[in-house]
C-alpha positions in Angstrom: -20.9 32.0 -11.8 -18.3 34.4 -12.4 -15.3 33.8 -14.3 -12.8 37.2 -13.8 -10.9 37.9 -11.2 -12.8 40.1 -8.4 -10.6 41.8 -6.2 -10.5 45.7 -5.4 -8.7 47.7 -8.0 -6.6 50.9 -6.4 -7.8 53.0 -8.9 -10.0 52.7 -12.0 -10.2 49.8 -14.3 -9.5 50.1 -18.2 -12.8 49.2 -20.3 -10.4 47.2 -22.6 -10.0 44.8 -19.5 -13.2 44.1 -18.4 -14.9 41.2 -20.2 -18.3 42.1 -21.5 -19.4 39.1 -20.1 -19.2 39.1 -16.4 -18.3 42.1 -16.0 -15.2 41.5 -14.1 -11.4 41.9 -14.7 -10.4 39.4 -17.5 -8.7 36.0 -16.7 -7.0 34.6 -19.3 -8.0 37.0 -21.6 -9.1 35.5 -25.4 -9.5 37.8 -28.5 -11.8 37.2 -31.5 -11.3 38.1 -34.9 -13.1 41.0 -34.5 -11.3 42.5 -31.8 -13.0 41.9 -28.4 -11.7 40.0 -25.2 -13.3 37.8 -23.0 -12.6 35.7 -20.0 -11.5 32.1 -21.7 -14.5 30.3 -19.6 -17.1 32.8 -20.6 -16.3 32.4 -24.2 -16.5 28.7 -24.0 -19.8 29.1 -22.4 -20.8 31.2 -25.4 -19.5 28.4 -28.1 -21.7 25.2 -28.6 -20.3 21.9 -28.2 -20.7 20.9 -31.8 -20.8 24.2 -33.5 -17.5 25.6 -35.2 -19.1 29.2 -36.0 -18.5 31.7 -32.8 -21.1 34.6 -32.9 -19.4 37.3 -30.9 -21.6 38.5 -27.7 -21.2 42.5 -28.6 -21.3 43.2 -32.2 -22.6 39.7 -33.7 -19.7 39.1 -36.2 -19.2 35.7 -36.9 -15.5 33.9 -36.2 -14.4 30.5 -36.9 -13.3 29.1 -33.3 -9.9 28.1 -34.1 -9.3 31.6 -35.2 -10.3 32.9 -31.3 -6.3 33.2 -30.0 -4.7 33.6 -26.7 -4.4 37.6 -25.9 -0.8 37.0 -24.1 0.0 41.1 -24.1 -3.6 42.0 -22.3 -2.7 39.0 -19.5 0.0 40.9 -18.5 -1.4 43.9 -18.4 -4.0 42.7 -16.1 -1.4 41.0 -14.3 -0.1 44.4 -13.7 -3.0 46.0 -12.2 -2.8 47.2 -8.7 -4.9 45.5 -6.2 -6.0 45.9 -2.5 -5.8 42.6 -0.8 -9.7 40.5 -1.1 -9.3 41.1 3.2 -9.0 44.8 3.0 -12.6 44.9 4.6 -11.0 42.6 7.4 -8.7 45.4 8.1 -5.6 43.8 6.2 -3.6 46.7 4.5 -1.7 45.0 1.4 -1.7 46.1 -1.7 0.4 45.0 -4.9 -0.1 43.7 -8.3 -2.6 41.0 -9.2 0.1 38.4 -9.9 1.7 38.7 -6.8 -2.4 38.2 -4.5 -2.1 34.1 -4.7 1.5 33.9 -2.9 0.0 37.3 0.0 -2.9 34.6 0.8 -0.8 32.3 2.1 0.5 34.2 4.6 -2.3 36.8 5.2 -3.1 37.1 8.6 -7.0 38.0 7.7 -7.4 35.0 5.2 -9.5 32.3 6.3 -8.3 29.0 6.8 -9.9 25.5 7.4 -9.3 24.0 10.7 -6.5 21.0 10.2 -8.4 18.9 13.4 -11.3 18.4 10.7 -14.0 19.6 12.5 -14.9 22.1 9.5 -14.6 25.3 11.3 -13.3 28.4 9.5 -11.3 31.4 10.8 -8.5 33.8 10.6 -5.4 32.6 10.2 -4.8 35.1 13.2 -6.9 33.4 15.4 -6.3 29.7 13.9 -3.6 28.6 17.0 -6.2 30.1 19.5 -9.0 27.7 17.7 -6.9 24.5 18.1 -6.7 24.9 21.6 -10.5 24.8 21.7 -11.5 22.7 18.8 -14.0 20.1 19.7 -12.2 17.5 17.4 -8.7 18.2 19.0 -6.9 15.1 19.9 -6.6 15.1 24.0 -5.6 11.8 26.3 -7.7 10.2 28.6 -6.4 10.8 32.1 -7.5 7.2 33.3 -6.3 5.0 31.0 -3.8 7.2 28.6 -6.1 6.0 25.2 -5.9 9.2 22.8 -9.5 10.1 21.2 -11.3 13.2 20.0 -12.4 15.8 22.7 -15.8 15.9 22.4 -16.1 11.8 22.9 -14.3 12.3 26.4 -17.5 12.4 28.1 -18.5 9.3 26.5 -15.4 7.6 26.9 -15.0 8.2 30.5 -18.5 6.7 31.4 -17.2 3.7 29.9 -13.8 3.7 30.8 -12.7 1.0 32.7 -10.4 2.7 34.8 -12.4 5.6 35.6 -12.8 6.2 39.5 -16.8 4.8 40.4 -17.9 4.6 43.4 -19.9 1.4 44.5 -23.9 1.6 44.8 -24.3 -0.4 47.5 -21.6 0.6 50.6 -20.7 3.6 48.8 -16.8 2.8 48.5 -15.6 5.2 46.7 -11.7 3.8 45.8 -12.5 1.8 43.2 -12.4 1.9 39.5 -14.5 0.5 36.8 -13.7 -2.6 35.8 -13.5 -3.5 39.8 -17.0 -3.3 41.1 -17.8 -6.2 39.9 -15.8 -8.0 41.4 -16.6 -5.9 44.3 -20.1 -7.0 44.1 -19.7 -10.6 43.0 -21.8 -12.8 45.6 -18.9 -15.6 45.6 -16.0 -13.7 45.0 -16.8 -10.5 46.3 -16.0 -7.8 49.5 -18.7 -5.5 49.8 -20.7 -5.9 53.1 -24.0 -4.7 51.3 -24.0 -7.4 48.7 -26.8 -9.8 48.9 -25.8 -13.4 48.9 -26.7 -17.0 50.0 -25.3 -18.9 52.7 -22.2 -21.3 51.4 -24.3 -24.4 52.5 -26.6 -23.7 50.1 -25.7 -26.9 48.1 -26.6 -29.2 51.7 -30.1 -27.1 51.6 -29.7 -23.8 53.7 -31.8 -21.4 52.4 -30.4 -18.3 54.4 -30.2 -14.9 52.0 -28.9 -11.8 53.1 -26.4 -9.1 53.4 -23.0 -10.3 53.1 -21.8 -9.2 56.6 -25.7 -10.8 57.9 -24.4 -14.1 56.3 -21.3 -14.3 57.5 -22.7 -13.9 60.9 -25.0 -16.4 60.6 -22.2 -18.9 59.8 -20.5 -18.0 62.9 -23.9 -19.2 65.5 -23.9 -22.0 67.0 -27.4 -23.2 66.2 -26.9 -22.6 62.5 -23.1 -24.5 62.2 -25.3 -27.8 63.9 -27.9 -27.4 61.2 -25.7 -27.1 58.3 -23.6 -30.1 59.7 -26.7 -32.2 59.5 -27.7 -30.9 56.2 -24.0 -32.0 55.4 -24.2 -35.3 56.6 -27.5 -35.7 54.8 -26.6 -34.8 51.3 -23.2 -37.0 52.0 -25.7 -39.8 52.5 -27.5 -39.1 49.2 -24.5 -38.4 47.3 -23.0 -42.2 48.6 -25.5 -44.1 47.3 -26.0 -42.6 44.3 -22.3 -43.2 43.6 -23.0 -47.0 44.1 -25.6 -46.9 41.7 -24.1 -45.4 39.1 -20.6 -47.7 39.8 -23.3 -50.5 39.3 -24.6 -49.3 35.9 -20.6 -49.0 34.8 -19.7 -52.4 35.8 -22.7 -53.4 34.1 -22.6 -51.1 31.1 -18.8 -51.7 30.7 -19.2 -55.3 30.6 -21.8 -55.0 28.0 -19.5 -52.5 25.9 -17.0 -55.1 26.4 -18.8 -58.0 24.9 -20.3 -56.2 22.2 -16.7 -55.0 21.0 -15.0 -58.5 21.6 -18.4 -59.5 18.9 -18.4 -56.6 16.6 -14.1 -57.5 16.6 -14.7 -61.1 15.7 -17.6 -60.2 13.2 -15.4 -57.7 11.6 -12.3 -60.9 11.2 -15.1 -62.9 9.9 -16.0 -61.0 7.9 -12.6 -60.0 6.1 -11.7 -63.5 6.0 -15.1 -64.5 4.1 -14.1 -61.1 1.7 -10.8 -62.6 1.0 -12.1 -66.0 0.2 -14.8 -64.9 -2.1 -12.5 -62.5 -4.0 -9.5 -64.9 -4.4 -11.3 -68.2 -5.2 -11.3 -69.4 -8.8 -14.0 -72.2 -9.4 -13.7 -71.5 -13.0 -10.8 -74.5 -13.9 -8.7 -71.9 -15.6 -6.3 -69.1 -14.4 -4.9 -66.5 -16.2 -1.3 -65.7 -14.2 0.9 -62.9 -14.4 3.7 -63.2 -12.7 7.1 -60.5 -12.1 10.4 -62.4 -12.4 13.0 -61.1 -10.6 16.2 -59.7 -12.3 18.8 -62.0 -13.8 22.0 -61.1 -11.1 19.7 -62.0 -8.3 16.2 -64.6 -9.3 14.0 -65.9 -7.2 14.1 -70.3 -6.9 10.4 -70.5 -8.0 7.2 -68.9 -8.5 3.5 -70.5 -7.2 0.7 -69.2 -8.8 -2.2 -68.3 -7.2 -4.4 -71.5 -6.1 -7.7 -72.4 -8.1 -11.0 -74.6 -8.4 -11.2 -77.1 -10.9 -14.9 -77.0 -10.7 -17.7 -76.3 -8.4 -16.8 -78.6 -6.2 -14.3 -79.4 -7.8 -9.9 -80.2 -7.4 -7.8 -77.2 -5.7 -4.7 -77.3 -7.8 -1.7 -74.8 -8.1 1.2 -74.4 -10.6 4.7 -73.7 -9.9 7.3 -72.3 -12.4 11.0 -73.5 -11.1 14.0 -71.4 -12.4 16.7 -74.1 -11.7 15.3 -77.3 -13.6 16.8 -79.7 -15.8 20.8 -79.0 -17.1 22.0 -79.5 -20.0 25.7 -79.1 -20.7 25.9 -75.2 -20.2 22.1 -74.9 -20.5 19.6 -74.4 -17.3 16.0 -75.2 -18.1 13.1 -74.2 -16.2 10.4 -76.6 -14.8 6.7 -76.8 -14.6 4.3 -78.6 -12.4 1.5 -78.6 -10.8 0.6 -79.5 -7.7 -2.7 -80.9 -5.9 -3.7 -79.0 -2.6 -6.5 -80.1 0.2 -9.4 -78.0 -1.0 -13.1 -77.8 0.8 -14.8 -79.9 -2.2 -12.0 -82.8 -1.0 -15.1 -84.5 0.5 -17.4 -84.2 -2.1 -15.4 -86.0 -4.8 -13.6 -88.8 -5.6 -9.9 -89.8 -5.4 -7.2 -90.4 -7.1 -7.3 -87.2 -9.4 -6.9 -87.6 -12.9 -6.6 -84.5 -15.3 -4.6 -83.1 -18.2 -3.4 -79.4 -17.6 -2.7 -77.3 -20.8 -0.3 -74.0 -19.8 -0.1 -71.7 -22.4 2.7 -69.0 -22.0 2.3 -65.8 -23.9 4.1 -64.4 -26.7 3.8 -60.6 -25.8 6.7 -59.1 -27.6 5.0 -60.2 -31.3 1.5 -58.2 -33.2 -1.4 -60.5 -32.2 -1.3 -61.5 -36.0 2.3 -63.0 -35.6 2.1 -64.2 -32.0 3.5 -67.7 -31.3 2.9 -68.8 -28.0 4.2 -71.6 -26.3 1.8 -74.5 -25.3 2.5 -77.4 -23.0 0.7 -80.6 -21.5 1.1 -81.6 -18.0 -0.7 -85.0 -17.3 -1.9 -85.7 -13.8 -2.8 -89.6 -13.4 -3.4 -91.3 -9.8 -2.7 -88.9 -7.5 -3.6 -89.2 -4.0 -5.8 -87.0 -1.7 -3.5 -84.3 0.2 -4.5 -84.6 3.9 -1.2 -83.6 4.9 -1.4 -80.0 3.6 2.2 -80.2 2.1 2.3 -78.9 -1.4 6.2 -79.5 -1.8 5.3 -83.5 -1.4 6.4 -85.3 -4.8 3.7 -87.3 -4.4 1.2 -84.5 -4.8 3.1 -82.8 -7.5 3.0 -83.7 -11.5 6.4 -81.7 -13.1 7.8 -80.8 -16.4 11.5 -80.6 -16.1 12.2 -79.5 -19.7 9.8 -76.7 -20.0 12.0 -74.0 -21.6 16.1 -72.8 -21.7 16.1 -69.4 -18.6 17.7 -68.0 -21.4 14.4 -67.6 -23.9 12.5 -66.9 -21.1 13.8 -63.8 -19.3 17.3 -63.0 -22.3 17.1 -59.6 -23.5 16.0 -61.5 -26.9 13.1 -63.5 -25.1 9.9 -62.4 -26.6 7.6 -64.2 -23.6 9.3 -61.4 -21.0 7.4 -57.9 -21.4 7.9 -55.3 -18.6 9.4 -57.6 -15.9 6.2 -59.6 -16.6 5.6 -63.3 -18.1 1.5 -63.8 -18.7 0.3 -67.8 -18.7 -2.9 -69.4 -18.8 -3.3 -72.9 -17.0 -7.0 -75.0 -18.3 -7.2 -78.2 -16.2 -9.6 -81.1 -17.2 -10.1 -83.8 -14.9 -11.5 -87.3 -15.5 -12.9 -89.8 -13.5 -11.3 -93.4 -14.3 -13.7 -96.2 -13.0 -12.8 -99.6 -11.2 -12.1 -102.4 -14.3 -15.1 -103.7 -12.4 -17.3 -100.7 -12.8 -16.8 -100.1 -16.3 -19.7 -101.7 -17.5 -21.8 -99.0 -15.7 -20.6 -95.3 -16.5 -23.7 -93.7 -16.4 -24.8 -95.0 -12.8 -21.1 -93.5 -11.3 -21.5 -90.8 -13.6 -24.8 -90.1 -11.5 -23.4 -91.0 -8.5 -20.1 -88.3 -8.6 -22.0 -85.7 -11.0 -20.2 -82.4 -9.8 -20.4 -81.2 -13.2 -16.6 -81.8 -14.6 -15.7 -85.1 -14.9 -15.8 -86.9 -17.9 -16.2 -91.0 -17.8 -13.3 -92.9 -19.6 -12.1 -96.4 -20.2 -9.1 -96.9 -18.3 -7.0 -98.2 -21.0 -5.8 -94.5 -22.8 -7.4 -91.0 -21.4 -8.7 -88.6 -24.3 -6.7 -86.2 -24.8 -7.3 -83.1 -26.9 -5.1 -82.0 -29.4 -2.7 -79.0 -27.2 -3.1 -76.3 -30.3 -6.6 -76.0 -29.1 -7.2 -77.4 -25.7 -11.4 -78.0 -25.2 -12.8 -75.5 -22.3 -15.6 -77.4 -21.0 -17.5 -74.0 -20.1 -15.5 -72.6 -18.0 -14.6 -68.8 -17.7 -11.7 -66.5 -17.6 -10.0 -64.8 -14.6 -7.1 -62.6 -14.8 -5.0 -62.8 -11.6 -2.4 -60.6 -10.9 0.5 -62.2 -8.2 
């Protein structure tokens, strides 16, 4: 590949400015230590990537490569050679320096351009406006529909476009477009006499096919308008009772869909209210209650725990914790009791109920090293079955009046008060005190009302356990939140 510049010289060209190498006029003309001039690609071509020794090409002498320089003084003199114009052959008549060829191309009339539509073409730029007017990749505009597109897909475009005149197959219209023969054609919809379609009283059982304008008079005989009326009334027939039948499968079927939602409705309450009862009953005779107090500027008049089993059966018993109890001078005290409630076991065991509850509130501001909790003993002794329902009944309800100052309980100081929160735990044994007359036999009514919790005592003082460590007669914890 040639690296000089090769354009016609106007008269003879100096040795010194030809490089040895290609033979051509020099461009960018390098010098070697040892005097000659190359073309700055040739030389390059010459020196190895890796090697810093240049062997010179005519007389062998060896050169270091950053010794080669730039010969600025023999690029300008070959910058002032006088040149014919590389389209002389064409018939173009400039002639100048070398310096000044670059700028003449772009404006020579013989120089060959590229065509600007893309289509790859070369030619003079002469003849260049003559070729865009020709160019197969000129942009033109469809004369149906206005899209713009290149001119050699016209005649693909306009077999597709839709507005393109067409003329119809069948009657040979010839005033329509496109995207209308269809339509033209259409058996329902359609105008063209040639169009095969059905007769409209297909759907009662006509089988007539033919031309459209054939069909149409065959609509319009008398014979044919009888038999289609027949047809008519015959499919009406067929159409009625079916109706009924399927109006008697949707009484039937809605009724069913009735009764099987009214069921799956009353399964579903069932079922949520045996969910509830299975996740909030406590058989266990011990609850573990945490309970939110309300603030001090506006409290709530009392609190009821969450209602629990003694046993399995067993007593369903609930405690309350009254803010306004006992008063003392200045003091308010709060108030415990607990209450008996009609339970499903109520049948299963025997009245009056007799048991000692132990509620144990939490110290929860202390370590659990240095925790002193607060302890108290509520004794339960004759108290009747509730058949009423009424927990607020006196009669049904064993209190502590005295139980502890608001103050210590829900003061900024009151170390049982953590987070709005107060924690107890409620244990309730029950006992069983016999008849004076059925004394002599505890085991036999022990027998007789086993249900697993009472205890057999004399009448005369119950057993009480010491309240530091009230006895759990195996029964399990359940945290409860209200």
């Amino acid at each position: 590949m040639a690296h000089g510049y090769d354009v016609p010289l106007t008269c003879d060209l100096d040795p010194r400015l030809q490089c040895p190498i290609c033979l051509l006029v020099l461009c960018n003309a390098i010098q070697t230590t040892c005097g000659h001039r190359f073309c700055e690609a040739c030389i390059k071509k010459v020196i190895l990537s890796k090697n810093s020794i240049l062997t010179c090409p005519i007389d062998k002498t060896f050169s270091k490569v950053e010794e080669i320089f730039p010969d600025v003084a023999t690029r300008r003199e070959v910058l002032s050679l006088a040149i014919k114009c590389t389209n002389h052959n064409e018939g173009c008549t400039w002639q100048g320096e070398l310096r000044e060829l670059q700028n003449h191309h772009t404006v020579c009339s013989k120089e060959k351009v590229v065509c600007s539509n893309g289509c790859g073409a070369k030619c003079r730029r002469a003849d260049i406006d003559e070729h865009l007017h020709q160019c197969p990749s000129r942009q033109v505009h469809c004369l149906f529909c206005g899209e713009n597109l290149l001119h050699c897909k016209m005649i693909s475009h306009t077999e597709k476009c839709p507005k393109a005149p067409v003329t119809c197959t069948l009657c040979g219209d010839d005033k329509l477009i496109r995207a209308e023969i269809g339509q033209h054609q259409d058996p329902v919809v359609g105008v063209c006499p040639k169009a095969i379609i059905t007769c409209p009283f297909t759907s009662t059982g006509c089988s007539f096919k033919a031309e459209r304008h054939k069909v149409e008079q065959h609509t319009k005989e008398l014979g044919s308008l009888y038999q289609h009326m027949e047809m008519a009334g015959r499919k009406i027939a067929e159409h009625c009772n079916i109706i009924k039948e399927l109006q008697k499968e949707l009484v039937g079927t809605t009724k069913k869909a009735t009764e099987a939602y009214e069921l799956l409705m009353a399964n579903q309450r069932n079922q949520s209210q045996m969910s509830k009862e299975i996740r909030d009953r406590n058989v266990t005779g011990k609850l573990h209650w945490k309970v939110k107090v309300g603030q001090q500027r506006n409290p709530r008049t009392s609190y009821c725990s969450p209602s629990f089993y003694t046993g399995c059966p067993g007593y369903k018993v609930q405690l309350t914790l009254d803010m306004d109890g006992h008063k003392e001078g200045h003091v308010r005290y709060t108030s415990l009791s607990v209450t008996l409630l009609p339970g499903e076991y109520d049948d299963d065991i025997v009245f009056p109920f007799n048991a000692t509850c132990y509620v144990t509130l939490y110290d929860q501001a202390n370590a659990s090293s240095r925790r002193v909790n607060l302890t108290q003993e509520i004794v339960l002794r004759e108290v009747p079955r509730n058949n009423r329902g009424q927990s607020g009944d006196r009669i049904y309800r064993r209190e502590n009046n005295k139980y502890i100052s608001r103050y210590e309980l829900m003061g900024r100081q009151s170390r049982f008060l953590k987070n709005g929160f107060l924690h107890f735990e409620i244990t309730v044994l029950h006992s069983f005190y016999p008849p004076p007359e059925a004394s002599h036999a505890p085991a036999c009514l022990n027998n007789l009302f086993g249900h697993g919790s009472f205890i057999i005592h004399t009448p005369t003082r119950p057993q009480v356990p010491p309240p530091a460590q009230p006895p759990v007669m195996g029964v399990a914890s359940l945290a409860i939140g209200n």
